[in-house]
C-alpha positions as a printed Julia matrix, in Angstrom:
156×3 Matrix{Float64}:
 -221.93   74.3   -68.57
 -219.18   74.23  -66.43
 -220.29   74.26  -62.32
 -218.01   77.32  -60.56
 -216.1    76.43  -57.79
 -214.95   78.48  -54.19
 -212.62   77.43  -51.92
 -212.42   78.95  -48.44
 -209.42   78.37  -45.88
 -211.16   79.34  -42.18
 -207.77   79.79  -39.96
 -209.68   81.98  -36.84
 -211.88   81.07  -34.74
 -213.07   84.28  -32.85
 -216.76   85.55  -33.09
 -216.14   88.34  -36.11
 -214.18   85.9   -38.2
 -216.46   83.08  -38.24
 -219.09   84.92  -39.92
 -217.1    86.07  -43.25
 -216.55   81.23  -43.81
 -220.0    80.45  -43.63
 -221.66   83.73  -45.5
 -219.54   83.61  -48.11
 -220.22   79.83  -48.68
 -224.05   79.46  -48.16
 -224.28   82.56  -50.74
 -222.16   80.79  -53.43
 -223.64   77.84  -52.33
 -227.1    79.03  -53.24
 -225.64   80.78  -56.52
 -224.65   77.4   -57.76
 -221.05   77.03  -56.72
 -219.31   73.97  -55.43
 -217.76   75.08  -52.42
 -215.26   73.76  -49.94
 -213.94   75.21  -46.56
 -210.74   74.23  -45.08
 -210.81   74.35  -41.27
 -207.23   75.12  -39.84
 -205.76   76.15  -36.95
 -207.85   78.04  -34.39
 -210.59   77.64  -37.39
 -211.57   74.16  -36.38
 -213.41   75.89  -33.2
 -215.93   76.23  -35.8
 -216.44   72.81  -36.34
 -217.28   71.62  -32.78
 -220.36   70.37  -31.61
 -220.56   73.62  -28.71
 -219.97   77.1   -30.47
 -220.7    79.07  -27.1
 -217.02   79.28  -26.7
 -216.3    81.45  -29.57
 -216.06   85.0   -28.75
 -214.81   88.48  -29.93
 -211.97   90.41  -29.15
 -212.28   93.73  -28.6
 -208.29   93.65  -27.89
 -206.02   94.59  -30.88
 -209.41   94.87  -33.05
 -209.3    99.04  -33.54
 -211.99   99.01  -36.4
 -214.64   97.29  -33.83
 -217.53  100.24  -33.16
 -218.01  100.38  -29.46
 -220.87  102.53  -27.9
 -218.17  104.06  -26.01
 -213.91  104.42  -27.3
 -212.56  102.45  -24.55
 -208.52  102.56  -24.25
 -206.53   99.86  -24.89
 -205.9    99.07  -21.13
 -209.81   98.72  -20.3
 -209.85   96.66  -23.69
 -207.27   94.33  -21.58
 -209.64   93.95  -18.39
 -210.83   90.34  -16.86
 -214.33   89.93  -18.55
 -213.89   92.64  -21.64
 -214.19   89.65  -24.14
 -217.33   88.09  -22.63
 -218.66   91.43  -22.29
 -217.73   92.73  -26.13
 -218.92   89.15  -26.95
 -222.43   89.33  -25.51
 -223.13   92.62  -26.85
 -222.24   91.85  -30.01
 -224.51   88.93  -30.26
 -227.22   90.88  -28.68
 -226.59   93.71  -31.89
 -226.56   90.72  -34.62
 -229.96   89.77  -32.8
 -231.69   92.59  -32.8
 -230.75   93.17  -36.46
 -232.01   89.66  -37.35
 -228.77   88.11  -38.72
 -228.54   84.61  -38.61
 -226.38   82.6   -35.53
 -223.12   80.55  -36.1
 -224.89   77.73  -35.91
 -228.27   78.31  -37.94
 -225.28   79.47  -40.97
 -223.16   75.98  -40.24
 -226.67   74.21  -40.73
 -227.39   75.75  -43.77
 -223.98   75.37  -45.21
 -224.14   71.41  -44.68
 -227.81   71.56  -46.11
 -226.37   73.39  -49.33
 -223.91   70.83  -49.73
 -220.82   72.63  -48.39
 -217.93   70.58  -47.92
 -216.27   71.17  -44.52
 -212.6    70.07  -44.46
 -210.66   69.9   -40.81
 -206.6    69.99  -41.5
 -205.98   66.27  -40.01
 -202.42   67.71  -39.01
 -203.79   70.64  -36.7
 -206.68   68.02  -35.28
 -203.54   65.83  -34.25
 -201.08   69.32  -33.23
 -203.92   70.44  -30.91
 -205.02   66.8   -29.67
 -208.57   67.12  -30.67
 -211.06   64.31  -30.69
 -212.67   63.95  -33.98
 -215.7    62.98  -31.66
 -215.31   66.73  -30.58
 -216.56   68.17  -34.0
 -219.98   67.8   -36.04
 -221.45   65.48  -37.45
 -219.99   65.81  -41.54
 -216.83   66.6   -41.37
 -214.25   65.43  -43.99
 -210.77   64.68  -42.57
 -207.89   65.44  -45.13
 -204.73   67.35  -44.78
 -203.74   70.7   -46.97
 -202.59   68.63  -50.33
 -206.3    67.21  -49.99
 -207.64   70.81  -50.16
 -205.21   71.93  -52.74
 -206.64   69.26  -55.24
 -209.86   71.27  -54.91
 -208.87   74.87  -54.17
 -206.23   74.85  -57.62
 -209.25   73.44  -59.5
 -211.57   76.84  -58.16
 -212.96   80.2   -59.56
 -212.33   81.69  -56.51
 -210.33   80.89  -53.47
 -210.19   83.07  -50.15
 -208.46   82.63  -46.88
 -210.5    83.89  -43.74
């Protein structure tokens, strides 16, 4: 029998977008899969060693429930993203689903292959010494060698 593969390109690197990455490969993970992420772009925040950087944006985000409906100007106010962030984490909490980091840790302990695009490590000047311990350097023709190969591929 044939082992089914995912492939998962992470390009964002805000608080609601790192979730989808590491859910959808700890599940396939656990179902048997071979699964690879690709970490470009603004999706490499998700690789470094300090995730208490990453944050929501209730700007430009309509479909986000807020307690309240705020206008688009208050959306824009100093400290609306820290704000929106912490309360959001506070929610996830409270409803006992699992932090950024607890879901990284069980991705590398299921195996999951974490790929950071080389060229956006070198565009942004980033320190490979920036990022966890694990990490596979390669560029996108790396990825593509795996991700034409898969049974399903999705870009976060």
């Amino acid at each position: 029998m044939t082992t089914k593969k995912m492939a998962i390109i992470a390009s964002k690197g805000t608080l609601d977008m790192a979730y989808p990455p590491f859910i959808l490969a700890s599940t396939a993970a656990a179902l048997g899969y071979e699964v690879q992420i690709f970490f470009t772009f603004y999706g490499l925040q998700l690789l470094r060693k300090d995730l208490s950087d990453v944050k929501i944006s209730p700007l430009a985000n309509p479909a986000m429930p807020m307690p309240v409906p705020m206008p688009v100007f208050v959306q824009m106010l100093p400290g609306m993203e820290s704000m929106a962030t912490m309360m959001m984490k506070q929610k996830m909490k409270k409803k006992g689903v699992a932090s950024l980091e607890e879901l990284r840790s069980l991705c590398q302990e299921a195996e999951v292959k974490f790929i950071a695009c080389q060229m956006t490590v070198d565009l942004f000047e980033f320190e490979k010494s920036d990022f966890i311990d694990g990490v596979e350097w390669g560029g996108a023709a790396m990825f593509m060698g795996f991700a034409g190969d898969t049974d399903v591929c999705l870009f976060v």
